[in-house]
C-alpha positions in Angstrom: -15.0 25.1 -19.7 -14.0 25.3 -15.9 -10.7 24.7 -15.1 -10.8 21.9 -12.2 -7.0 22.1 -10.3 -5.7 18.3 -10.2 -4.9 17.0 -6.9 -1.6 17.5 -5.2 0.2 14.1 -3.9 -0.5 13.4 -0.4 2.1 13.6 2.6 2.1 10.8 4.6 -0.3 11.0 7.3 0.1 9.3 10.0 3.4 7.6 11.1 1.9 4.3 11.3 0.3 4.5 7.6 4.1 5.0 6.6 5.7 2.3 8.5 3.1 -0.4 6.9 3.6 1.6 3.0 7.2 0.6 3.8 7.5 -2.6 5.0 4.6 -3.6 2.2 7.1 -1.9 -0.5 9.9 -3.8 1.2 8.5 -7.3 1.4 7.0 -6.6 -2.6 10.9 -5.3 -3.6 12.0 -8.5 -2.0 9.8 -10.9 -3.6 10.5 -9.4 -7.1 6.8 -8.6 -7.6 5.5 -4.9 -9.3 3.2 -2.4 -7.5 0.7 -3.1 -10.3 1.1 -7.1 -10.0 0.1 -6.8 -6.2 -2.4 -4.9 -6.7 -3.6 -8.1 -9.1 -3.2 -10.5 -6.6 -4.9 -8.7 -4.1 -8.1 -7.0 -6.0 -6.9 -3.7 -4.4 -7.0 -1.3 -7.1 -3.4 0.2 -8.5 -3.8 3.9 -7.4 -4.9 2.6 -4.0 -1.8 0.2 -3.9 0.6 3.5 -4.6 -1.5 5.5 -1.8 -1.0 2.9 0.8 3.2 2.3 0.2 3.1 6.2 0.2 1.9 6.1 3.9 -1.4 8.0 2.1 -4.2 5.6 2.6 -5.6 3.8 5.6 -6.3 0.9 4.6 -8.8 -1.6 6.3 -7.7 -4.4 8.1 -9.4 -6.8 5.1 -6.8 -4.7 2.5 -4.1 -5.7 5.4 -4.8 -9.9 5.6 -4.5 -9.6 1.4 -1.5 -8.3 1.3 -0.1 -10.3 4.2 -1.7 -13.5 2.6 0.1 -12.4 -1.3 3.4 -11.3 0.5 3.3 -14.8 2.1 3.7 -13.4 5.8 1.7 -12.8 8.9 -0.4 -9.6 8.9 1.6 -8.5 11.7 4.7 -8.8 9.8 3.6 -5.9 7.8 3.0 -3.5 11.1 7.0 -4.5 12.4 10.2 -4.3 11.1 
């Protein structure tokens, strides 16, 4: 049997992909709602949800009007602080 070595977590990558992870964490925290029930109300899967508040995932600008429209702000909300 071949031993397959699991993946490592991802650093951030890219400044930007951190700031949105952040304020979408922020805004979720805020409105009392859990990673996994975002990820419902937004067909993004759960992993993916993780990846993109870790600043790991670039998400496309489709994943970012979802979120903005289930956090109940603007999707530029989610780029500022």
């Amino acid at each position: 049997m071949l031993n397959v070595p699991r993946k490592v977590r991802q650093p951030a990558k890219h400044p930007a992909l951190k700031k949105l992870g952040s304020r979408v964490r922020q805004l979720r925290q805020a409105r009392g709602v859990s990673q996994e029930a975002l990820a419902d109300l937004t067909g993004i899967g759960r992993s993916y949800m993780s990846g993109i508040e870790r600043g790991v995932r670039n998400c496309s600008v489709l994943h970012v009007l979802k979120l903005a429209k289930a956090l109940s702000v603007q999707p530029g909300d989610l780029l500022s602080n």
